[in-house]
N, C-alpha and C positions, 0 to 999 in steps of 0.2 A: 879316441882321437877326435878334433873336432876340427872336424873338415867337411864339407860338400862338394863332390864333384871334384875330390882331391884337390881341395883350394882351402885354406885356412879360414874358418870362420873368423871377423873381426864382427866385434856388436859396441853400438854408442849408446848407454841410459843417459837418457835425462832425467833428473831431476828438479825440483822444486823445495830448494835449503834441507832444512829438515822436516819437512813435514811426516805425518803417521804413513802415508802412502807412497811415499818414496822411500822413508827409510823401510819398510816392508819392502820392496822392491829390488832395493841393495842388499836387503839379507836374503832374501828371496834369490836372486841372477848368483851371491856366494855360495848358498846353497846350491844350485843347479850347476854352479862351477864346479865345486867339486863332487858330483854326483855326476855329474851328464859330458861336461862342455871343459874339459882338465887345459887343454892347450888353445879353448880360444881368447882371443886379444878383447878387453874390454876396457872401455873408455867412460868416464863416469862426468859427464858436464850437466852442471847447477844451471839452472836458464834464467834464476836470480842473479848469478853473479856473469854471465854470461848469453843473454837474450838475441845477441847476435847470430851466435850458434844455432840457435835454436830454432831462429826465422830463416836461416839457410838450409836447414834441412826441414821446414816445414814443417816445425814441432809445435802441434797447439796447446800441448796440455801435458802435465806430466803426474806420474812418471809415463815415460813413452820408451822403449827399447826397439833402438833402428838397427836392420841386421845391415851391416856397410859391405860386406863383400863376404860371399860369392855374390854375385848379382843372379837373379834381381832382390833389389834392395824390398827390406820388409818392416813395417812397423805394426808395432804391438804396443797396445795401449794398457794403463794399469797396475796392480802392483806383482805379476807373475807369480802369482800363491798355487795354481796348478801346472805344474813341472811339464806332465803330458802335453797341456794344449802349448803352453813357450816354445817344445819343441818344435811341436807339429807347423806351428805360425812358421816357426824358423825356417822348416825343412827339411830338421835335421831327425833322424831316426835315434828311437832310445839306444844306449848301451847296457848289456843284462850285466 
């Protein structure tokens, strides 16, 4: 289940079009979907086609993966290629 503190994880990737590092990043968070995180909410915004977004949540660079709720909020930068540390940034604990 992917919860903290009994609260739904919800997470925002950014990305950057297609580039090599984002699209890792998208297969990377699908991967960890269904490996780690089954029931949380992800939102997937391009900050090419959408740069407004991205300067409201203080996105400098992508990919970036912002944890949006439980609070407090968490960004992670990069393309999430290590499962472990995504979690740990997140807060969320492995499932065996």
């Amino acid at each position: 289940m992917s919860k903290v503190n009994g609260t739904k994880l919800v997470l925002r990737l950014y990305v950057a079009g297609h580039s090599p590092n984002s699209m890792a990043a998208i297969d990377n968070l699908t991967a960890l979907r269904r490996d780690q995180l089954k029931d949380a909410k992800v939102e997937v915004v391009d900050i090419l086609l959408e740069p407004e977004r991205a300067m409201a949540d203080r996105v400098i660079t992508a990919p970036a993966l912002l944890k949006v709720s439980p609070q407090p909020s968490r960004m992670l930068l990069g393309n999430l290629s290590d499962q472990s540390k995504v979690l740990q940034g997140l807060g969320v604990a492995a499932q065996s």
